[in-house]
Residue, then its C-alpha position, 0 to 999 in steps of 0.5 A: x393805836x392799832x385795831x383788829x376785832x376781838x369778839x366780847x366772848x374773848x375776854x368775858x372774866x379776868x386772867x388768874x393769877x398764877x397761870x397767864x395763859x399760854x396762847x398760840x395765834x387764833x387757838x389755844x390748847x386748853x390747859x387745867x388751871x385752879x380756881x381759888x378753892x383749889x378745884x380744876x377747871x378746864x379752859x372752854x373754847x368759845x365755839x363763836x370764835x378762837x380765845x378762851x372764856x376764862x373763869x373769874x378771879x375772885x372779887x377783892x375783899x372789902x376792908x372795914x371802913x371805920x365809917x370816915x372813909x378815911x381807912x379805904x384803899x384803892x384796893x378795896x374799891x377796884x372792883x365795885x364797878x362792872x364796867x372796869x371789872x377786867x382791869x380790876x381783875x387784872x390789877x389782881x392779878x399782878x402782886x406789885x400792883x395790888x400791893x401798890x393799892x393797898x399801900x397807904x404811903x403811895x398815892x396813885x391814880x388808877x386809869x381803868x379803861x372800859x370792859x369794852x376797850x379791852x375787849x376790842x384790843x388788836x391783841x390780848x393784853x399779855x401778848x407782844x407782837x415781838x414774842x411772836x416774831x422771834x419765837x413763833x406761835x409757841x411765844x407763852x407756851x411752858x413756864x418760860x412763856x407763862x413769864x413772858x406773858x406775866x410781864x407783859x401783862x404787868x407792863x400794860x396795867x402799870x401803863x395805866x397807874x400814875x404815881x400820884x394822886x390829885x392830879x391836877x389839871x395840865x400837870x405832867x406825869x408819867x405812868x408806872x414804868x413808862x416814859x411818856x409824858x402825859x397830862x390831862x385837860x378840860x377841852x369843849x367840856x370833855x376831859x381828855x387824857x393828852x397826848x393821846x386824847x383818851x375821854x376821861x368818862x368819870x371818877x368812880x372813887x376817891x378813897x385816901x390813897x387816890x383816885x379811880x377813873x374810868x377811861x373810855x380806851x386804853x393807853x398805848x402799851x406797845 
């Protein structure tokens, strides 16, 4: 993969839901977005730096258990974890996806990197150098760039759901949409994601439709 520095101020909450922010290279015009009541909230610059602070999306609410568990969702269950809270946030934010988590019938296993992965990307994660070159630093500007960046943020959180749930060690799948062959192993006693060899750091939930693991970088979504 390829790194740049991106400060931790840069993605310090989750992008909403209906408005991926339309980002020019290193500024951005601060629009009004709305927050879950309904009230306008400006974007803040983060005077340490060039990026938005962004306001959160609200936490996922927690479905009843019927006490077995047998009940819960991964969708209930994404964003219990802080260190993984801007995946989750994400996730939330792209209706095929939480919908998938919500859904009994498919079992999956959501790969969440780190907070601090992310925070560390070269790049935000709806932003595709490509943009950039064929239509310049207005590449998610109006609503033609909100889309853009709506789809690129949906590409890079499908790139870490695999389709199924357990998976077992050695055995080969493929993420949402993505056409790489991946599989996990047990090498010197750390689990690796291969081929990449991405650190599986633990798994954080098992509920009955899959499993959430935190992982310690993010998958290549270029």
């Amino acid at each position: 993969m390829r790194y740049m520095f991106i400060s931790a101020t840069l993605l310090s909450a989750v992008v909403s839901s209906q408005l991926v922010l339309p980002l020019l290279r290193g500024h951005l015009t601060p629009p009004q977005i709305r927050s879950h009541d309904g009230d306008q909230i400006p974007m803040r610059m983060d005077p340490a730096g060039p990026g938005p602070a962004i306001p959160p999306s609200q936490p996922a609410p927690e479905r009843p258990s019927s006490g077995s568990g047998g009940d819960v969702m991964l969708s209930d269950v994404m964003g219990r974890d802080r260190t993984i809270n801007l995946f989750a946030g994400f996730v939330r934010d792209i209706e095929s996806a939480s919908n998938r988590l919500d859904d009994a019938s498919k079992n999956t296993t959501v790969l969440a990197p780190l907070n601090s992965a992310i925070e560390k990307l070269p790049r935000k994660p709806w932003e595709d150098p490509r943009d950039y070159g064929a239509l310049g630093p207005n590449a998610y500007e109006g609503e033609d760039g909100q889309d853009r960046a709506h789809r690129n943020l949906r590409h890079f959180v499908e790139a870490h759901m695999i389709p199924l749930s357990p998976w077992p060690e050695g055995k080969n799948a493929k993420a949402i949409g993505d056409d790489q062959t991946i599989w996990w192993e047990v090498k010197n006693g750390v689990r690796l994601i291969q081929p990449a060899g991405i650190e599986i750091i633990n798994i954080v939930s098992t509920v009955s439709n899959g499993q959430v693991w935190i992982i310690k970088d993010v998958r290549n979504y270029a």
